[in-house]
N, C-alpha and C positions, 0 to 999 in steps of 0.2 A: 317925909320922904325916906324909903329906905335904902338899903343899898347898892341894892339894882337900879333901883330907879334915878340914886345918884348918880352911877355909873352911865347910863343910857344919855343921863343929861351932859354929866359931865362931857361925853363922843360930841350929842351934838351940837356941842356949842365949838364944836373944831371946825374953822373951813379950809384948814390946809390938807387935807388927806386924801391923796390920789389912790385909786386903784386901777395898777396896771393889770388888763387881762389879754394875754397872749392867746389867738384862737386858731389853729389849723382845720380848715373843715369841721367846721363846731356847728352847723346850722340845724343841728338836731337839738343842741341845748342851751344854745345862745342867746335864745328870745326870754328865757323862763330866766337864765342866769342873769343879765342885764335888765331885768327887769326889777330880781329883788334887789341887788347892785342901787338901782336909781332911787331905789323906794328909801332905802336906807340913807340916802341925801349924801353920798360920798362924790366926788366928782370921779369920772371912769374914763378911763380913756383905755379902747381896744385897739392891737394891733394883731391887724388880718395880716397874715404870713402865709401871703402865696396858696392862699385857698382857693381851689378849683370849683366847691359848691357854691352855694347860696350866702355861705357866709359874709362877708363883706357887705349887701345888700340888705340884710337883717340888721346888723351892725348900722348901718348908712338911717334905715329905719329911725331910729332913736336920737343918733345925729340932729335929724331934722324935727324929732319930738322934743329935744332938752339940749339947744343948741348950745349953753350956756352951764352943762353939765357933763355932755359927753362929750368926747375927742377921740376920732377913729383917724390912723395909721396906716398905711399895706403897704406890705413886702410884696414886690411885683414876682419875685418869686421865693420859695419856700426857705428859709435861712434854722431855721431849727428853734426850739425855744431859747437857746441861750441868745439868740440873736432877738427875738422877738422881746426877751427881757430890755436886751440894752436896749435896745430901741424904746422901750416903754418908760427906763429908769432915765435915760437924758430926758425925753417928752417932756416928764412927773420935776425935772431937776427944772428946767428952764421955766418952768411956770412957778420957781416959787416952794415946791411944794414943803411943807410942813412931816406927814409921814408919808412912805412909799409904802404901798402892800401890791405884794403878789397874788394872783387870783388865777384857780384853773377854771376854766370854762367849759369843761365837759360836767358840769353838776354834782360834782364830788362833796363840792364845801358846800355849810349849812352859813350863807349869808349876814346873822347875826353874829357870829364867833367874830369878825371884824372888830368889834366891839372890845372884847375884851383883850383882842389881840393887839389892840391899839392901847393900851391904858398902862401897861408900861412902860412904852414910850411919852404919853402925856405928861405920865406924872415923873419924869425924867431918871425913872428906876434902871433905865435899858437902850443901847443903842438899836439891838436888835433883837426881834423873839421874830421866834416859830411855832406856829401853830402844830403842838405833838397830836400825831393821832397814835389811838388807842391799840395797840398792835394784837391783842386778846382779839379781838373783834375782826379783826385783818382777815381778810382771805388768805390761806396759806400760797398759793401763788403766789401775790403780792407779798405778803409776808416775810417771804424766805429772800424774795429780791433785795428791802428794804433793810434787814438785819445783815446780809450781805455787803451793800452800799455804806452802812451804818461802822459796819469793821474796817472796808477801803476807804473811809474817811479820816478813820482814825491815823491808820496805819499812813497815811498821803500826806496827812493834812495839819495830825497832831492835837486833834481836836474831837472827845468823847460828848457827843451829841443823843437824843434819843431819837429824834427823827429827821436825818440829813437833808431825806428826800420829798420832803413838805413843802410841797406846791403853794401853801398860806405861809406868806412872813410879812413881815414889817421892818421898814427901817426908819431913821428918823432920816432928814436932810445931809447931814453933817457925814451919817455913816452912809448911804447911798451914794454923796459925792469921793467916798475913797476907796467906793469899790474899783478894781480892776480888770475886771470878768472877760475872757476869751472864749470860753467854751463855747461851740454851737451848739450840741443838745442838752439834754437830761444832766451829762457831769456838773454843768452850771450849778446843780444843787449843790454838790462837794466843794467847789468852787466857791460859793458862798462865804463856805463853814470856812475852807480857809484863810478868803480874809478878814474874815472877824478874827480868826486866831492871828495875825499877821500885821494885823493893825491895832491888835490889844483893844477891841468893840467889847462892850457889854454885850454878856450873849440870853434872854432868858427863854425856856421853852412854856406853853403855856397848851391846855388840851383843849383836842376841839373839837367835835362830830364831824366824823365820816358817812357821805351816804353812797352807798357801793352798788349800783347794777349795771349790767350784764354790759353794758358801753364803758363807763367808766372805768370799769375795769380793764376795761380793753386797751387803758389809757395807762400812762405811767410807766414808773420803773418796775421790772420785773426780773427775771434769773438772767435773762436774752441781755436785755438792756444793759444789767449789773454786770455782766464778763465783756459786753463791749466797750464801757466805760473805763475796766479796768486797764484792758487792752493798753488804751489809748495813755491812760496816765505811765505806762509801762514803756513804752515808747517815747512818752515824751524823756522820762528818766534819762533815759540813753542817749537820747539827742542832746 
């Protein structure tokens, strides 16, 4: 056996590992994202946050296909992803779970990096990793967002990270139960970072494929997002 193939076994012979996925109006890529979700034998549990589409009913889909695998959630109405996180990260706590991972549902992530994103927490190397993506490769839109966010984390938070606002992480049980996350949107990511700085967590980043079109993109932190986040941390300052 070699060493991928140890690795792959090593995953799945885990059956604590939840994936929380937060979905808003996602029913353009929800079917294809939960699908490889399942296939990869993780248990999933989606919470629909106040989606006005289809989503929820896609979602509901699979429910009733892998009753025993997936766990669907809804926010009756739209609370933000930081909200749709805590909501996913109690769910993943109460059952037990072994590792917590974040998962966006607009089809950004390449479903097997789970895998390796999970492995050092298995092998007890880490409380917490993040899935880095490749910023060379980055749309400069995005790009310039992410290096922005990547500096107002530092400067907030105290905490030099390579990619803040990575929608893929993982925690183990222990660091999920200390998180204390407030934020409703997108800040949640900085957020994160600093309670891992704040609670003294193992932090490791580990790289992952990006798959970028023309939706996805549409999705996430960007220049917009990254001055209204800042805003907000600036304010709170004062208060």
């Amino acid at each position: 056996m070699n060493s991928i193939e140890a690795t792959v076994d090593l995953f799945q012979q885990q059956k604590g590992i939840y994936v929380i996925l937060p979905a808003y109006n996602e029913e353009k890529t929800l079917d294809g994202v939960m699908g490889e979700l399942v296939d990869l034998g993780v248990n999933l549990m989606v919470v629909d946050d106040g989606s006005t589409d289809n989503t929820y009913w896609v979602a509901s889909g699979f429910v009733k296909r892998y009753p025993s695998q997936v766990s669907l959630y809804r926010h009756p109405i739209n609370r933000g992803l930081g909200g749709a996180l805590r909501t996913g990260i109690k769910a993943a706590l109460s059952h037990n779970a072994d590792i917590i991972v974040t998962f966006d549902a607009d089809g950004q992530h390449h479903s097997p990096d789970i895998i390796p994103l999970c492995l050092p927490l298995i092998n007890g190397e880490a409380d917490v990793v993040i899935g880095k993506r490749n910023f060379q490769e980055m749309p400069f839109r995005k790009k310039f967002g992410n290096v922005v966010m990547n500096i107002i984390t530092l400067i907030f938070y105290g905490r030099d990270v390579e990619d803040s606002q990575s929608g893929l992480r993982a925690f183990n049980n222990e660091a999920a139960g200390l998180m204390e996350l407030h934020s409703r949107d997108y800040g949640i990511s900085s957020e994160i970072i600093g309670e891992v700085q704040r609670k003294k967590l193992r932090l490791v980043e580990v790289p992952i494929t990006t798959i970028y079109t023309d939706y996805s993109l549409s999705k996430g932190t960007n220049t917009r997002v990254g001055l209204k986040i800042l805003a907000k941390l600036i304010r709170n300052i004062f208060k």
